[in-house]
N, CA, C and O atoms as CSV, one atom per row, in Angstrom:
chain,resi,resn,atom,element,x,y,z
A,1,UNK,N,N,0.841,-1.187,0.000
A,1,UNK,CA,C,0.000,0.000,0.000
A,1,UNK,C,C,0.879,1.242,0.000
A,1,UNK,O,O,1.854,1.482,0.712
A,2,UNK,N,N,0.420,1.846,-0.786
A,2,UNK,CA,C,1.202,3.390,-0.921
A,2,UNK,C,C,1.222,4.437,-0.200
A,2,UNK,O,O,0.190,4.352,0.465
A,3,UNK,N,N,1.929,5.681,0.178
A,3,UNK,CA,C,2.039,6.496,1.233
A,3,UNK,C,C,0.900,7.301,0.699
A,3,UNK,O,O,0.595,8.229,1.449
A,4,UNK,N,N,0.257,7.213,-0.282
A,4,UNK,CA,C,-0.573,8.653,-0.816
A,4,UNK,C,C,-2.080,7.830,-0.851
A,4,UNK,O,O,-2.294,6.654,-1.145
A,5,UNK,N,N,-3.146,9.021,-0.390
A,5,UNK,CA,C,-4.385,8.386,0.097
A,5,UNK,C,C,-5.073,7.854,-1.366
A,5,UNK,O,O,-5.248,8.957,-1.882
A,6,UNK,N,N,-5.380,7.254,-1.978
A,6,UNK,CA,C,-5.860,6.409,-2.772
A,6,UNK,C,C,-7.144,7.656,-2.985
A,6,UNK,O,O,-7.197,8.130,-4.119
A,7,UNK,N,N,-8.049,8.132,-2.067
A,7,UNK,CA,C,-9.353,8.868,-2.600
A,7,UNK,C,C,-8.578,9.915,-3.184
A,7,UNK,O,O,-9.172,10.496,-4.093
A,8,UNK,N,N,-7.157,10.427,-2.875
A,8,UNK,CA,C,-6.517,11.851,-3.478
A,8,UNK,C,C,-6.477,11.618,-4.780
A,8,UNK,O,O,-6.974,12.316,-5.665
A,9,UNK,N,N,-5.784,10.468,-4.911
A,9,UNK,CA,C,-5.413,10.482,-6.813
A,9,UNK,C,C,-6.715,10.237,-6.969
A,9,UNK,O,O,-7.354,11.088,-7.588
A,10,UNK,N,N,-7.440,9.017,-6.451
A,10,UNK,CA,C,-8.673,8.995,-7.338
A,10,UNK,C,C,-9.475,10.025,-7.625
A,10,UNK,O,O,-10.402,9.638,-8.336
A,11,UNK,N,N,-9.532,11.342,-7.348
A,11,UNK,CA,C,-10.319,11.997,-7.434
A,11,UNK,C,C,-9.846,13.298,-8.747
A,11,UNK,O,O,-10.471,13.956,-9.579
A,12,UNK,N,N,-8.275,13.154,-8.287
A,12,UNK,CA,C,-7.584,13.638,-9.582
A,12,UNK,C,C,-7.463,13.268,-10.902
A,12,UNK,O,O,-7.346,13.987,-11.895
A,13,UNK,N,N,-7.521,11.533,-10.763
A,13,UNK,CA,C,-7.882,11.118,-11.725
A,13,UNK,C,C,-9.284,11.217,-12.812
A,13,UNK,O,O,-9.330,11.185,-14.042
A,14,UNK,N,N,-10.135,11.321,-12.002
A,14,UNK,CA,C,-11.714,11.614,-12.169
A,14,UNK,C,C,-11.639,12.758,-12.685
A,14,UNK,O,O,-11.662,12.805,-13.915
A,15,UNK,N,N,-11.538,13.886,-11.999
A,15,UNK,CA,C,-11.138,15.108,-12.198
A,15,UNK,C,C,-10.485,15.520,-13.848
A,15,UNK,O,O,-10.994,16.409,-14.530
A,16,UNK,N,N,-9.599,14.910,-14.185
A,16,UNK,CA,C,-8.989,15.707,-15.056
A,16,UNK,C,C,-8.906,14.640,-16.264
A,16,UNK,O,O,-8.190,14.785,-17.255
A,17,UNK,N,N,-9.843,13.435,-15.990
A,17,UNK,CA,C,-9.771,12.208,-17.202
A,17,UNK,C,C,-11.480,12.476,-17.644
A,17,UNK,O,O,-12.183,11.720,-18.314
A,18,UNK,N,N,-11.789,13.551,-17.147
A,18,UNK,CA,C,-13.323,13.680,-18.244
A,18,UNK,C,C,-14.291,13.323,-17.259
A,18,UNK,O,O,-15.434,13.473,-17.691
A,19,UNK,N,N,-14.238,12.931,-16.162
A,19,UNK,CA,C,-15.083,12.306,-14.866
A,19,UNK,C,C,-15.790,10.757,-15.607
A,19,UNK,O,O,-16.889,10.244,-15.817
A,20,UNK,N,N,-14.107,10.436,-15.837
A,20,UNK,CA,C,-14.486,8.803,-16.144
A,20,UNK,C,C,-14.285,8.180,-14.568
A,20,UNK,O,O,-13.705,8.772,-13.657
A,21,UNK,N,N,-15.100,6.437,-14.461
A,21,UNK,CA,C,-14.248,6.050,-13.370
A,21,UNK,C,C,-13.233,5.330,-13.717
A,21,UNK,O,O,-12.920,4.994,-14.860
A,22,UNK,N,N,-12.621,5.046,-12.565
A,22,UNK,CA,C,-11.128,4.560,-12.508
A,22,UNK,C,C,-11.117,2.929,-11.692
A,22,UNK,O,O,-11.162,2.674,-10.489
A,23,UNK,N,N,-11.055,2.180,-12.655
A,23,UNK,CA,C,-10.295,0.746,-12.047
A,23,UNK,C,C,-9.878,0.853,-10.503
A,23,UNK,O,O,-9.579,1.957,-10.048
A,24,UNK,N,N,-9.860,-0.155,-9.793
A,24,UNK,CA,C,-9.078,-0.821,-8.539
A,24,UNK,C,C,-7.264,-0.838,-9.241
A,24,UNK,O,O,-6.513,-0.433,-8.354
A,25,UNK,N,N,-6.712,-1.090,-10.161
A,25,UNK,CA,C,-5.544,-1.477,-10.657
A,25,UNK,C,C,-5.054,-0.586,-11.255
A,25,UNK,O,O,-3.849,-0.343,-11.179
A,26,UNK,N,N,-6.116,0.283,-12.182
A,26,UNK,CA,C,-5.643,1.802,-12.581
A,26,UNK,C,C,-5.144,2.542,-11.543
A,26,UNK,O,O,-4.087,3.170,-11.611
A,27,UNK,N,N,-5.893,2.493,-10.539
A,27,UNK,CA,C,-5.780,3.442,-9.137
A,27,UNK,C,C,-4.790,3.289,-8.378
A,27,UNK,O,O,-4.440,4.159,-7.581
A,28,UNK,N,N,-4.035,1.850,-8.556
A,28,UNK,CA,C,-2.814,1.270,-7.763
A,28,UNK,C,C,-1.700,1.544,-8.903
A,28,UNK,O,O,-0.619,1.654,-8.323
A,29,UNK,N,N,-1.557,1.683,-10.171
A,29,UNK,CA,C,-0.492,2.020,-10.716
A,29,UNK,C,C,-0.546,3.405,-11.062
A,29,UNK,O,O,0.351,3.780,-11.818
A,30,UNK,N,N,-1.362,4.233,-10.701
A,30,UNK,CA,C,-1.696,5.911,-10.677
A,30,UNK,C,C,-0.583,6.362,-9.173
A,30,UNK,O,O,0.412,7.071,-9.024
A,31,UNK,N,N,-1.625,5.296,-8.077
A,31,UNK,CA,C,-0.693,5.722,-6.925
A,31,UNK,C,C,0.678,5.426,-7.044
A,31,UNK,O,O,1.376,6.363,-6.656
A,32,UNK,N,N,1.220,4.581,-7.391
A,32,UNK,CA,C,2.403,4.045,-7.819
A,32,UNK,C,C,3.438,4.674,-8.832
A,32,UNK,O,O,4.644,4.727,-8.593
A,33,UNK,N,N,2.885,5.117,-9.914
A,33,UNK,CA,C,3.578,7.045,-10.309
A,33,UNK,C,C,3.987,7.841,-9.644
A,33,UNK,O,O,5.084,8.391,-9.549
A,34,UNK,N,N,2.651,7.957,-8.923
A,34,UNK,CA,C,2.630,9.752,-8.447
A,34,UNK,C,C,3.654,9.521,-7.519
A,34,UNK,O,O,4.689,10.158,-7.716
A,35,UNK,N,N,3.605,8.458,-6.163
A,35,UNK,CA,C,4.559,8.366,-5.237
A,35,UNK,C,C,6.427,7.897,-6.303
A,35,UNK,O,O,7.365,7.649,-5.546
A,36,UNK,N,N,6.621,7.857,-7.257
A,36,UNK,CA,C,7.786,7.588,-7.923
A,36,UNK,C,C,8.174,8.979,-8.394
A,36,UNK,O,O,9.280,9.380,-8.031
A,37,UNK,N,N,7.418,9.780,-9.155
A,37,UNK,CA,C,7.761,10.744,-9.507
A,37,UNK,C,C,7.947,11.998,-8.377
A,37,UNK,O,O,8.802,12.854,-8.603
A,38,UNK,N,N,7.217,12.064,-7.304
A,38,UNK,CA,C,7.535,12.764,-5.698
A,38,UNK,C,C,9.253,12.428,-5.705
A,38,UNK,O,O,10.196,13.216,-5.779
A,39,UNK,N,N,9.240,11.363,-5.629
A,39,UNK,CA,C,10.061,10.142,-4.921
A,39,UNK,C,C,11.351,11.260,-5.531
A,39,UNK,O,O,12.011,12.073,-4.885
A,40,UNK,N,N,11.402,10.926,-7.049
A,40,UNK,CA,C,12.470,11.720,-7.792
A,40,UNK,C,C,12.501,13.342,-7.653
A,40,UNK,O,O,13.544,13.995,-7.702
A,41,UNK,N,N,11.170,13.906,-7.467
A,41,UNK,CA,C,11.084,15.279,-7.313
A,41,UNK,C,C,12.108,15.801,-5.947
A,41,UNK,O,O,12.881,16.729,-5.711
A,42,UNK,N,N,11.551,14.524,-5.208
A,42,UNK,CA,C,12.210,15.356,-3.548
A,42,UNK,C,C,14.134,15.074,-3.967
A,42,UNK,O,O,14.993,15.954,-3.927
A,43,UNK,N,N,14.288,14.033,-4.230
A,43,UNK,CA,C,15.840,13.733,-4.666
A,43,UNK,C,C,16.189,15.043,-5.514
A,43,UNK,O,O,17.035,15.839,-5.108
A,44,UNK,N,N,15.615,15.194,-6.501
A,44,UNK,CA,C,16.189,16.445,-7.054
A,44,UNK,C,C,16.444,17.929,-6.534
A,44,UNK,O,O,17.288,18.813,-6.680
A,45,UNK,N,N,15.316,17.729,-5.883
A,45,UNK,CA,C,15.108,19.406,-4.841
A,45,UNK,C,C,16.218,19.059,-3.993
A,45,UNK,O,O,17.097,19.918,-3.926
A,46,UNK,N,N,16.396,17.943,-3.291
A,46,UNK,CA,C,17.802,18.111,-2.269
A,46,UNK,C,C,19.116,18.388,-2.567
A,46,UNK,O,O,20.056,18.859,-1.926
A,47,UNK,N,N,18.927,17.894,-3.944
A,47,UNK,CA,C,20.406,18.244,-4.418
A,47,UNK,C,C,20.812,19.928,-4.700
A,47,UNK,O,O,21.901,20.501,-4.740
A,48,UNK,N,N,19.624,20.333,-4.845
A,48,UNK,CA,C,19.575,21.461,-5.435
A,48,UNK,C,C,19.956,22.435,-4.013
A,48,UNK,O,O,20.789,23.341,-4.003
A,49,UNK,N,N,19.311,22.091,-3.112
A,49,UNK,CA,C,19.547,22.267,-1.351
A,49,UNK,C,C,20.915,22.450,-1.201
A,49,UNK,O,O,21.585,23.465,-1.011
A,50,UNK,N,N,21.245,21.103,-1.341
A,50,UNK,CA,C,22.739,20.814,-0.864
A,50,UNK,C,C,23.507,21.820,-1.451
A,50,UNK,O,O,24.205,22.644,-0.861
A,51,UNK,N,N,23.283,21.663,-2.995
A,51,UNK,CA,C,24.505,22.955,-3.616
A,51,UNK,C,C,24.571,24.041,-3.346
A,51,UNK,O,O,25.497,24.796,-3.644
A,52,UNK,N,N,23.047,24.456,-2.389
A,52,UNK,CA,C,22.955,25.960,-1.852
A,52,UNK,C,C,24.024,26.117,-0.276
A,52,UNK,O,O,24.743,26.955,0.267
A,53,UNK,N,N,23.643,25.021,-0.105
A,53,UNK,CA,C,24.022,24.887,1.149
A,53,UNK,C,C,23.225,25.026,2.433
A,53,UNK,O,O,23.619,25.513,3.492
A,54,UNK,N,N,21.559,24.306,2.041
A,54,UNK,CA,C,20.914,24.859,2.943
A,54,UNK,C,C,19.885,23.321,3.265
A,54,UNK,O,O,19.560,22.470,2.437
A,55,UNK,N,N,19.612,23.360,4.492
A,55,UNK,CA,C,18.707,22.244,4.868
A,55,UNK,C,C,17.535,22.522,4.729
A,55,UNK,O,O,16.845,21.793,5.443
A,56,UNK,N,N,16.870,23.339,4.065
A,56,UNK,CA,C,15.074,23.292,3.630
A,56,UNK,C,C,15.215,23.785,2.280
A,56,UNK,O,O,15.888,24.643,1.708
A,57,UNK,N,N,14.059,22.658,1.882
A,57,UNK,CA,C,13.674,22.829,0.338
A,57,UNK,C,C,13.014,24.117,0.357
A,57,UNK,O,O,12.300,24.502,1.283
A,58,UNK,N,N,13.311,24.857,-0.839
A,58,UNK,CA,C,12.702,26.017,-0.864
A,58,UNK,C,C,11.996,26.096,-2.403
A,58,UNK,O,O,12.496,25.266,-3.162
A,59,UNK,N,N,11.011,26.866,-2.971
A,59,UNK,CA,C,10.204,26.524,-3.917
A,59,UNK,C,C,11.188,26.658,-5.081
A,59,UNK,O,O,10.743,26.235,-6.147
A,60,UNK,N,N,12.380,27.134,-5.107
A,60,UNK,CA,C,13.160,27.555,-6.194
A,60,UNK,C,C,14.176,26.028,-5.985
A,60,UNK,O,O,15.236,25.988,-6.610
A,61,UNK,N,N,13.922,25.252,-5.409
A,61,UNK,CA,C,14.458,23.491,-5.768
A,61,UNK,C,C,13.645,22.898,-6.115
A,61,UNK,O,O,13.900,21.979,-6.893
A,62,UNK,N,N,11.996,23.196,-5.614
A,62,UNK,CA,C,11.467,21.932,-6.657
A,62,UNK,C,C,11.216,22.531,-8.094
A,62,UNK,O,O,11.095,21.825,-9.096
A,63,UNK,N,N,11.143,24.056,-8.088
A,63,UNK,CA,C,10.882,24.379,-10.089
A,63,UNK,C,C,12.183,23.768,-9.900
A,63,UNK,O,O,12.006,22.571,-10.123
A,64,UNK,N,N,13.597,24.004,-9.556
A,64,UNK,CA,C,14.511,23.288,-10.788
A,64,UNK,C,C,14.376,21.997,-11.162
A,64,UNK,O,O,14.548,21.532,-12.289
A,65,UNK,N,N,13.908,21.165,-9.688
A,65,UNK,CA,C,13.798,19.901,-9.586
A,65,UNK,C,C,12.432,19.566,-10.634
A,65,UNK,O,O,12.223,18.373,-10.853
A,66,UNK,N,N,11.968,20.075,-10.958
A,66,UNK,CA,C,10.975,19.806,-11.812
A,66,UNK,C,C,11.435,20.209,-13.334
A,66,UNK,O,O,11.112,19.504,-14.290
A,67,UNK,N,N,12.233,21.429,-13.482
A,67,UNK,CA,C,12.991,21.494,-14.951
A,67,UNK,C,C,13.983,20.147,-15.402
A,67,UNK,O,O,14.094,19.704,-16.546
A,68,UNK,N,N,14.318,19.894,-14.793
A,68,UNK,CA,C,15.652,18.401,-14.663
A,68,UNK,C,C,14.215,17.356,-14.592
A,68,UNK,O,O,14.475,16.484,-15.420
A,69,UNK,N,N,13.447,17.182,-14.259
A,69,UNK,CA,C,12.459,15.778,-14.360
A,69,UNK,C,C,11.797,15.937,-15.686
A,69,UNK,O,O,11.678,14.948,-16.410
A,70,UNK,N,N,11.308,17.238,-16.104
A,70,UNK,CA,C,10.808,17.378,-17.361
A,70,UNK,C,C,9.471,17.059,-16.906
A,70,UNK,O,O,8.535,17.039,-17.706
């Protein structure tokens, strides 16, 4: 089971797929993204930290961290 509440994506999913519903298995490899791509977002923002030299992410590490993920 994944760290992210299952009704969150599902509802994002709903939300922005036309207010289709969403599979039991869709919903587990949706959660299974979103927590992978975080996963890489936060890795990137730290690095971006580190080179500042500072222990809190600040919004100008995750835009970079998000320019570098594409």
């Amino acid at each position: 089971m994944g760290e992210l509440p299952n009704a969150v994506v599902k509802r994002i999913l709903t939300k922005h797929g036309g207010g289709m519903r969403v599979s039991g298995s869709a919903l587990e490899q949706a959660v299974a993204a979103a927590e992978s791509y975080l996963a890489r977002l936060a890795q990137e923002a730290q690095r971006s930290a580190n080179d500042n030299k500072r222990k809190t992410l600040m919004d100008s590490d995750i835009e970079s961290a998000r320019a570098r993920l594409g």
